[in-house]
The first five atom37 places (N, CA, C, CB, O) and aatype in JSON, in Angstrom:
{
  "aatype": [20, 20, 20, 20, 20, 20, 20, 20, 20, 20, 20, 20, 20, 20, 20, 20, 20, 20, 20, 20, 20, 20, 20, 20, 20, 20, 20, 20, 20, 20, 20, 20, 20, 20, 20, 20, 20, 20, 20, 20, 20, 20, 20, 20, 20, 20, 20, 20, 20, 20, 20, 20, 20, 20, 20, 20, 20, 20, 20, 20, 20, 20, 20, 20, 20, 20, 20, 20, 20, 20, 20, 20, 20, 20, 20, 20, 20, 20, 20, 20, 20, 20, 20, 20, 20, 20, 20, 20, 20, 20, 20, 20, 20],
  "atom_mask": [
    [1, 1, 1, 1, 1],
    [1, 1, 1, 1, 1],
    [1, 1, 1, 1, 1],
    [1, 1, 1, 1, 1],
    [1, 1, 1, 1, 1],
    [1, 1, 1, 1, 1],
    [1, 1, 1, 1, 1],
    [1, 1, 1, 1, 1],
    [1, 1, 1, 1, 1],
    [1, 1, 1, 1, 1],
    [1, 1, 1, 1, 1],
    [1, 1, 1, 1, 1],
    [1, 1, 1, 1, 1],
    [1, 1, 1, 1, 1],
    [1, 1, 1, 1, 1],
    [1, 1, 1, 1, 1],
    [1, 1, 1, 1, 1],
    [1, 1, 1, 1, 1],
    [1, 1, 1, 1, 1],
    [1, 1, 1, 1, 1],
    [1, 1, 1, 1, 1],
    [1, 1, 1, 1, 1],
    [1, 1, 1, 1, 1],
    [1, 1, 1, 1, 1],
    [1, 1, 1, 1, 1],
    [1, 1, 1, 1, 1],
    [1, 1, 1, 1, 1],
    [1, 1, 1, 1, 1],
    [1, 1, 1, 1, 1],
    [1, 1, 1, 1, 1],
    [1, 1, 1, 1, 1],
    [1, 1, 1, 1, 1],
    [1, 1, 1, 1, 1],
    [1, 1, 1, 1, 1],
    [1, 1, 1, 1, 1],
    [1, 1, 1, 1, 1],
    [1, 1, 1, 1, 1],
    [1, 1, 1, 1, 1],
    [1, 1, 1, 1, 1],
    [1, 1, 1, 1, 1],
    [1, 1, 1, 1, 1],
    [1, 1, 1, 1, 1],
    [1, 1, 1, 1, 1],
    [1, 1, 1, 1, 1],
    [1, 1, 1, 1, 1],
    [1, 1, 1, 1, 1],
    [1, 1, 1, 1, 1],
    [1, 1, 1, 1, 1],
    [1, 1, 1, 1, 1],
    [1, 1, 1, 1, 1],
    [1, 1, 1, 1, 1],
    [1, 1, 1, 1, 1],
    [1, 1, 1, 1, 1],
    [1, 1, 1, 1, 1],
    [1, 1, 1, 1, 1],
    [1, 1, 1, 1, 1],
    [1, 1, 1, 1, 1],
    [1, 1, 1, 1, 1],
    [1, 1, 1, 1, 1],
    [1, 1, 1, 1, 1],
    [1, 1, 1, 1, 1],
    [1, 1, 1, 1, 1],
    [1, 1, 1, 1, 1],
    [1, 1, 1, 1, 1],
    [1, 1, 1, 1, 1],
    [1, 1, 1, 1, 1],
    [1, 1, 1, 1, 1],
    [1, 1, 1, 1, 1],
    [1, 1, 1, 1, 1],
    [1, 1, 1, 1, 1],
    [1, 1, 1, 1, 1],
    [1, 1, 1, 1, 1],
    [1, 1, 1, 1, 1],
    [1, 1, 1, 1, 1],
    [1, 1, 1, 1, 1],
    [1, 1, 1, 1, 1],
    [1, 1, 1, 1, 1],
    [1, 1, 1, 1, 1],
    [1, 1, 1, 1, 1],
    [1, 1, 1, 1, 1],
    [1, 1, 1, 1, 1],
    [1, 1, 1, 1, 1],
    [1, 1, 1, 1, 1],
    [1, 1, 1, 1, 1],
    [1, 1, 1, 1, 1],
    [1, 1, 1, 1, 1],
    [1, 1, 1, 1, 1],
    [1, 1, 1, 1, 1],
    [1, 1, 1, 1, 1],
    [1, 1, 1, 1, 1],
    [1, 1, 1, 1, 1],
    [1, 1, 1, 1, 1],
    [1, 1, 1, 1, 1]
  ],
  "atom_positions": [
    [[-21.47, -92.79, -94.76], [-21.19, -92.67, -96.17], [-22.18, -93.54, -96.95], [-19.73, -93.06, -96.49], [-22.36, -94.65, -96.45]],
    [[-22.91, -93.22, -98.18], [-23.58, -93.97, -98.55], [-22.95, -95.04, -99.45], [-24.47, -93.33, -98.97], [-21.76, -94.9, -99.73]],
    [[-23.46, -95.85, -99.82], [-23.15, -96.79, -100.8], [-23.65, -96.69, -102.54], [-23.73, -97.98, -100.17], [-24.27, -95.74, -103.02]],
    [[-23.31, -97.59, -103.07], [-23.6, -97.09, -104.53], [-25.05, -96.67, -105.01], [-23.2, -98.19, -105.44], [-25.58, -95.73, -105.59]],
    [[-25.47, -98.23, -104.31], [-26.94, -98.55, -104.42], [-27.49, -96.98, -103.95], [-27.49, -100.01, -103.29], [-27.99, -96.22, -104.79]],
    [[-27.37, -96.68, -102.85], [-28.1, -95.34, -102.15], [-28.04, -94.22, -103.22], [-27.26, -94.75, -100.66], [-28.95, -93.53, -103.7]],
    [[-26.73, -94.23, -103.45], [-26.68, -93.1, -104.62], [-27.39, -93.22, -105.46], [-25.63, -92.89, -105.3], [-28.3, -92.4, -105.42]],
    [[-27.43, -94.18, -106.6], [-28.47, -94.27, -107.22], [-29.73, -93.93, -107.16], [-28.5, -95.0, -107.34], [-30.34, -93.16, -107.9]],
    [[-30.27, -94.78, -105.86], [-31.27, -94.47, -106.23], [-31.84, -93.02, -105.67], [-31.94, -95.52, -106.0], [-32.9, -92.61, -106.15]],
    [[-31.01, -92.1, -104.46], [-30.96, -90.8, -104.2], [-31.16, -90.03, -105.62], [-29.64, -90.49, -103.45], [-32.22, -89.48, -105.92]],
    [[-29.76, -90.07, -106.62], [-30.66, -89.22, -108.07], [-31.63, -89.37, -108.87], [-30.13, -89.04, -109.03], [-32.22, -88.51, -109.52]],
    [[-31.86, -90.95, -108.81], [-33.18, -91.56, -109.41], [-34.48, -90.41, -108.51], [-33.31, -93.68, -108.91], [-35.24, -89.67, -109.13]],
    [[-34.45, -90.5, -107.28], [-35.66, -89.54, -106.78], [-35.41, -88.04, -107.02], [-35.9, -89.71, -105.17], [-36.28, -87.2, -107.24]],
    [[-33.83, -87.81, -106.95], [-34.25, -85.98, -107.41], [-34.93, -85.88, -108.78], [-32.68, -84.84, -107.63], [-35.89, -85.18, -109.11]],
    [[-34.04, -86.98, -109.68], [-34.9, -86.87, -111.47], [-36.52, -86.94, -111.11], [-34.47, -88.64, -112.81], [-37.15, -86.1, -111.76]],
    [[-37.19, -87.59, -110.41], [-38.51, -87.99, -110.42], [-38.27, -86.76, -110.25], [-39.36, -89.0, -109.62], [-38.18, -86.21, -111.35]],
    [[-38.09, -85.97, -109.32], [-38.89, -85.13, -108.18], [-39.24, -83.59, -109.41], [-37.53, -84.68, -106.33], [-40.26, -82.9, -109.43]],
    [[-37.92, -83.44, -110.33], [-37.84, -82.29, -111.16], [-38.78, -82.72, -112.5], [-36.18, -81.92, -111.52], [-39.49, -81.9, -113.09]],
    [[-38.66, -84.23, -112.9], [-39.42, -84.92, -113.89], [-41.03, -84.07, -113.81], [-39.45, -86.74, -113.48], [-41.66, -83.27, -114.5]],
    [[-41.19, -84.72, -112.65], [-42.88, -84.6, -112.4], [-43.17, -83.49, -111.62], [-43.57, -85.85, -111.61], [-44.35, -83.37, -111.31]],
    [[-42.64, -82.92, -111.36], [-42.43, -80.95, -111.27], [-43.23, -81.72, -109.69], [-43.74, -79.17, -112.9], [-44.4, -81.34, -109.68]],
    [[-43.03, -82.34, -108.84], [-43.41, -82.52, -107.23], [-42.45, -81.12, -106.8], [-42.77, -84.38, -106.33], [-41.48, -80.7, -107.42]],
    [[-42.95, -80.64, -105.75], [-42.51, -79.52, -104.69], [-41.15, -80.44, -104.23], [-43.87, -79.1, -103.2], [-41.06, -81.55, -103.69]],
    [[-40.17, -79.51, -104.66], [-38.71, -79.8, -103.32], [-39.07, -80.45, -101.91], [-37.96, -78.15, -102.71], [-38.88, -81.52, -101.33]],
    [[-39.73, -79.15, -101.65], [-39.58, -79.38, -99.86], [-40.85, -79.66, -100.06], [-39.13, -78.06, -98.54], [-41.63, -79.12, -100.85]],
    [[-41.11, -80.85, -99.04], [-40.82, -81.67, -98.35], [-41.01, -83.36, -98.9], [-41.5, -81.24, -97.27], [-41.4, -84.42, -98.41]],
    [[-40.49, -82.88, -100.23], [-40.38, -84.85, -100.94], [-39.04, -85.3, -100.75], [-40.64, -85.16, -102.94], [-38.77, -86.5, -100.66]],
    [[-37.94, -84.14, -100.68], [-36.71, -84.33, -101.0], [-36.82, -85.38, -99.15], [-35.56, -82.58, -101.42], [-36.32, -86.48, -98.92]],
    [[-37.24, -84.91, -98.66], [-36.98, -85.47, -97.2], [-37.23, -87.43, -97.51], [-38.47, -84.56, -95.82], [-36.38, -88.24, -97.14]],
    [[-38.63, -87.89, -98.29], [-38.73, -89.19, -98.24], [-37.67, -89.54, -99.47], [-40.31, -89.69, -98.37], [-37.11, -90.63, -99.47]],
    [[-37.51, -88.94, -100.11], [-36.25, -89.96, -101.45], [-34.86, -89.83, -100.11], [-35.59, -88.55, -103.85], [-34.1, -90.8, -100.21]],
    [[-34.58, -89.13, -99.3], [-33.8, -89.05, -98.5], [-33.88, -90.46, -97.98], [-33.99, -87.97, -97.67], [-33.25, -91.42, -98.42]],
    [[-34.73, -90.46, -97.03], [-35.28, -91.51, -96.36], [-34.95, -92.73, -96.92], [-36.59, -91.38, -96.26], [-34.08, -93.48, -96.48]],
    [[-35.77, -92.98, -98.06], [-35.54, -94.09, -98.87], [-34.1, -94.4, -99.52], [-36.46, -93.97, -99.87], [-33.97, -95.31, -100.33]],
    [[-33.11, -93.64, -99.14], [-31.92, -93.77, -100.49], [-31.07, -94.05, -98.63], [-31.35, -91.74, -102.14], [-29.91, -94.45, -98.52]],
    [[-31.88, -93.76, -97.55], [-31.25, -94.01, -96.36], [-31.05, -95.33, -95.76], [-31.83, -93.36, -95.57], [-30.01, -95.94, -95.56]],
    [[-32.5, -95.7, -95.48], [-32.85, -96.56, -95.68], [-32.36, -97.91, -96.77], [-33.7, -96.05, -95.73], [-32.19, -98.89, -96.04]],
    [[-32.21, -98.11, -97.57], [-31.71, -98.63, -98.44], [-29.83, -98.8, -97.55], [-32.08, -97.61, -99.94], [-29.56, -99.77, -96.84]],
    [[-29.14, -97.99, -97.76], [-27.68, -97.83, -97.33], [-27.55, -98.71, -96.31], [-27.23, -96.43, -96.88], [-26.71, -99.61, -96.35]],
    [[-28.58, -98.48, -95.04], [-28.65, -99.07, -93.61], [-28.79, -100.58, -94.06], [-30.02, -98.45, -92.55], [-27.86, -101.36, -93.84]],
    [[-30.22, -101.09, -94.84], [-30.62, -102.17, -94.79], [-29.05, -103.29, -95.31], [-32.05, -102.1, -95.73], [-28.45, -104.15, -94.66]],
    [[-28.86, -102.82, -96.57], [-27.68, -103.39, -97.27], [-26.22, -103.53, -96.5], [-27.49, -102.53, -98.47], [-25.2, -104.11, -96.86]],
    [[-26.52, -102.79, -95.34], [-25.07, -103.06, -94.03], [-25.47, -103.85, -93.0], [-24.47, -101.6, -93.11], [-24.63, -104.24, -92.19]],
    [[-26.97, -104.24, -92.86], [-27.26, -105.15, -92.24], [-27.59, -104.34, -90.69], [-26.14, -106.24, -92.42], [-27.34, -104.73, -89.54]],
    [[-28.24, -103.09, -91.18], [-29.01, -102.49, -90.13], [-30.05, -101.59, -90.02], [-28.38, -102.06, -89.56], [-30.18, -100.37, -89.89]],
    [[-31.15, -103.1, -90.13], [-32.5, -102.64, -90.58], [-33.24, -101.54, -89.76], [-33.38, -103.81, -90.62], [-33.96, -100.63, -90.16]],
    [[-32.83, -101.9, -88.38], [-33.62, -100.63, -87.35], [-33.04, -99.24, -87.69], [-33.3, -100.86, -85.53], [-33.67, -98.19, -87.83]],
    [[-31.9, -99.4, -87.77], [-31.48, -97.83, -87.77], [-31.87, -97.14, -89.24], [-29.69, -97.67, -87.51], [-31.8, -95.95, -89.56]],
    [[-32.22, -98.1, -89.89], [-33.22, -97.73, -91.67], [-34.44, -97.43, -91.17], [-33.55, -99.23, -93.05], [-34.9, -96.29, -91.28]],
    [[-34.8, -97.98, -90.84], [-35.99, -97.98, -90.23], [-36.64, -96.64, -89.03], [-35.84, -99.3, -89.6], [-37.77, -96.16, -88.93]],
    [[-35.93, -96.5, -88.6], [-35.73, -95.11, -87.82], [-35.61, -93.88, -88.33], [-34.7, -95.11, -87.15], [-36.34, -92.94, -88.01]],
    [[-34.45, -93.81, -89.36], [-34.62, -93.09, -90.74], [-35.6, -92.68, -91.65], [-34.13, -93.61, -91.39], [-35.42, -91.65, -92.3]],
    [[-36.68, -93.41, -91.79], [-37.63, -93.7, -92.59], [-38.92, -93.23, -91.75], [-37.55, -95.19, -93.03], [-39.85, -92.49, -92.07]],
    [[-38.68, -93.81, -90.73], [-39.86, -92.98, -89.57], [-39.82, -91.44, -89.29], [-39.66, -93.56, -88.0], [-40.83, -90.95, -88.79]],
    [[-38.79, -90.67, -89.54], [-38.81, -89.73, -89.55], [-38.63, -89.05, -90.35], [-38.49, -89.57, -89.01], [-39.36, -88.06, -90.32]],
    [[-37.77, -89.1, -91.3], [-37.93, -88.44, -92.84], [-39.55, -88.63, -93.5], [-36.72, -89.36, -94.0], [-40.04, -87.97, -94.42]],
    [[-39.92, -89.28, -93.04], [-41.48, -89.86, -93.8], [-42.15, -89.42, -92.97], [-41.91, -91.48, -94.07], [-43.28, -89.31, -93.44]],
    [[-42.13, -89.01, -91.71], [-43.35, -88.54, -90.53], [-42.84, -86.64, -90.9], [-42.91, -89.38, -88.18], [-43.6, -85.81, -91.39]],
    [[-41.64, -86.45, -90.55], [-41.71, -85.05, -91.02], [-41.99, -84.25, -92.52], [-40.6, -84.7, -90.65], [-42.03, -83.06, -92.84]],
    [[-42.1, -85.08, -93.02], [-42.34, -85.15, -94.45], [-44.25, -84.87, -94.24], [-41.67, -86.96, -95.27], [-44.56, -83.68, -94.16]],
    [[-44.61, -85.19, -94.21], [-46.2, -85.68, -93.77], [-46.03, -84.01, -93.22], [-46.6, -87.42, -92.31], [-46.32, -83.01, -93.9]],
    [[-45.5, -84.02, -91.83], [-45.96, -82.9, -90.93], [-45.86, -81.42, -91.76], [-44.96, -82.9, -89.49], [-46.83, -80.8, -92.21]],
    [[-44.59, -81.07, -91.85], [-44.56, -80.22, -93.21], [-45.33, -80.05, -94.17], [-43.78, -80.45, -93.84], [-45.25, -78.92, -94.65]],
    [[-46.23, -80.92, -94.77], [-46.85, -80.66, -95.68], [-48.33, -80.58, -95.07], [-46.54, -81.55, -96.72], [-49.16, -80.49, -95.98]],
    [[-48.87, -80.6, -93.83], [-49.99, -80.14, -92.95], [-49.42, -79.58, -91.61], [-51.01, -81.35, -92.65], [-49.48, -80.12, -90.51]],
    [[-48.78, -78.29, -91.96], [-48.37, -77.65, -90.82], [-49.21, -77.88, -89.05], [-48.5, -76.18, -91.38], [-48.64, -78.2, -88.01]],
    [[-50.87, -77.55, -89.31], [-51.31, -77.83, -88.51], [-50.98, -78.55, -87.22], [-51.86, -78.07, -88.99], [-50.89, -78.21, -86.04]],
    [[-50.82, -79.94, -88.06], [-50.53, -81.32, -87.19], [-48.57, -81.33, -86.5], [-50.89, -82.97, -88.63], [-47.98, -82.3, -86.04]],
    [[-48.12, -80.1, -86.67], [-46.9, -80.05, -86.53], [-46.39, -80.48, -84.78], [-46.57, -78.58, -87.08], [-45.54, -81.19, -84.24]],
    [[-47.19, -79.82, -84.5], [-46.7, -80.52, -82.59], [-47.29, -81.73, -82.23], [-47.3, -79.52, -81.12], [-46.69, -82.71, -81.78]],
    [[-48.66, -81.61, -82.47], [-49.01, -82.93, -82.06], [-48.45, -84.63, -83.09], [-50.69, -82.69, -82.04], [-48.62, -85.81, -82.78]],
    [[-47.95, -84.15, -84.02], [-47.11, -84.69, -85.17], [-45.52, -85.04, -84.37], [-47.0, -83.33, -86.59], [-44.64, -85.73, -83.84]],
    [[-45.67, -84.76, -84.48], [-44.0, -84.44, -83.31], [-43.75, -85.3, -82.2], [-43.96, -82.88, -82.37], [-42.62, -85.77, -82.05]],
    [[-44.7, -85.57, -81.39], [-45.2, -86.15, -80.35], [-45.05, -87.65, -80.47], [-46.51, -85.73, -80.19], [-44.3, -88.4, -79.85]],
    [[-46.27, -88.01, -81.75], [-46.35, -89.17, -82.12], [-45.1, -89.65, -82.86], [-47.46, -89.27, -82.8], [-44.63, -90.76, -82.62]],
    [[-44.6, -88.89, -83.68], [-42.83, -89.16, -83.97], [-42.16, -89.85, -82.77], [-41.88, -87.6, -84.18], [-41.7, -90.97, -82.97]],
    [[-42.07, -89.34, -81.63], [-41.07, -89.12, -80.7], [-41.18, -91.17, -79.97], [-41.63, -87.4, -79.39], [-40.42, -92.11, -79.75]],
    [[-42.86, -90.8, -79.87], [-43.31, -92.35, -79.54], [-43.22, -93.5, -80.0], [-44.26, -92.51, -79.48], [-42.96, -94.5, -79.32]],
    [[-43.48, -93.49, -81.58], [-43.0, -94.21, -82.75], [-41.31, -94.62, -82.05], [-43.08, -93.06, -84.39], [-41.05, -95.65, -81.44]],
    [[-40.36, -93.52, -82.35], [-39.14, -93.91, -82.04], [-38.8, -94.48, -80.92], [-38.47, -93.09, -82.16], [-37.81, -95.2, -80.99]],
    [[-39.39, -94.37, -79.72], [-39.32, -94.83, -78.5], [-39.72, -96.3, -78.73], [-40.17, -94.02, -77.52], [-38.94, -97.2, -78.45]],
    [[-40.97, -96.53, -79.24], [-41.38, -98.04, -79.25], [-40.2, -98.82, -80.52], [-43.35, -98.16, -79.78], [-39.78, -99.97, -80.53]],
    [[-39.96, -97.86, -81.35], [-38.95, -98.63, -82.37], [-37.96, -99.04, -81.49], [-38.29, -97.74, -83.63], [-37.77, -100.26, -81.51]],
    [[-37.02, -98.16, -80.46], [-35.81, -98.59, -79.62], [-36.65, -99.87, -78.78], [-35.08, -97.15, -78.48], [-36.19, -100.99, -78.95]],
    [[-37.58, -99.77, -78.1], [-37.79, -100.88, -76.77], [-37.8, -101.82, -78.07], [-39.48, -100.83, -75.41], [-36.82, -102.56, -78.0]],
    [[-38.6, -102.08, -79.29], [-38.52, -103.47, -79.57], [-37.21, -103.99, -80.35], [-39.73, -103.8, -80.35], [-37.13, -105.12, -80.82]],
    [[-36.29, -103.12, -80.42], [-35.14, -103.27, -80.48], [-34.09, -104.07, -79.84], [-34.97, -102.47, -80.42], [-33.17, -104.85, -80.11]],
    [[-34.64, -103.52, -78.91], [-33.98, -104.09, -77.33], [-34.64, -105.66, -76.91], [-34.55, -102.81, -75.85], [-34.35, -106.76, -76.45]],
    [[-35.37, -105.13, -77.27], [-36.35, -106.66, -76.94], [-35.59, -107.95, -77.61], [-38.15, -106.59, -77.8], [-35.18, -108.98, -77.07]],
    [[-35.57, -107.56, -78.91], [-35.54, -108.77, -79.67], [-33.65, -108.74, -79.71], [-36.59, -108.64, -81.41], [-32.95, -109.25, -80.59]],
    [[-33.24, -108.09, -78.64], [-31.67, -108.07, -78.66], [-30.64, -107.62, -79.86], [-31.33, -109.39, -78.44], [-29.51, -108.07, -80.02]],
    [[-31.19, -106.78, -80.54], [-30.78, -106.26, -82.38], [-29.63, -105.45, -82.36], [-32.04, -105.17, -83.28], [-29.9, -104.39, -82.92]],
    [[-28.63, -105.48, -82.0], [-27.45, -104.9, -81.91], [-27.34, -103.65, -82.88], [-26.44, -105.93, -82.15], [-26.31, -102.99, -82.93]]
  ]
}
């Protein structure tokens, strides 16, 4: 469930997004991200924001250069993998 803060600033990015006539798909994915992000950090769980953000923001990217879509994907997958080991590492519940 999000929190207030998230909400906020979630419609704050749809207004940008219709404001400044940006394409829906695929911005709606980073104000996602960010209004996600935000929710996680403020509960006191920065990785799993952070994880959020790596992928709303990497598929965001990929979508908008179809091309790079698999090999995009890939490097996603690794990103998240190294996000969990240093997770683990530093013992982050």
């Amino acid at each position: 469930m999000l929190g207030g803060s998230s909400i906020v600033i979630l419609l704050i990015g749809l207004a940008l997004l219709f404001m400044l006539r940006l394409p829906i798909w695929p911005m709606i994915l980073i104000v996602v991200g960010i209004s996600t992000f935000v929710n996680e950090a403020t509960r006191g769980r920065l990785y799993n924001g952070l994880s959020s953000v790596l992928w709303l923001f990497g598929l965001a990217m990929l979508f908008t250069i179809p091309r790079l879509l698999f090999p995009g994907l890939l490097i996603l997958i690794a990103l998240s993998i190294v996000l969990s080991f240093a997770r683990r590492a530093l013992r982050i519940p």
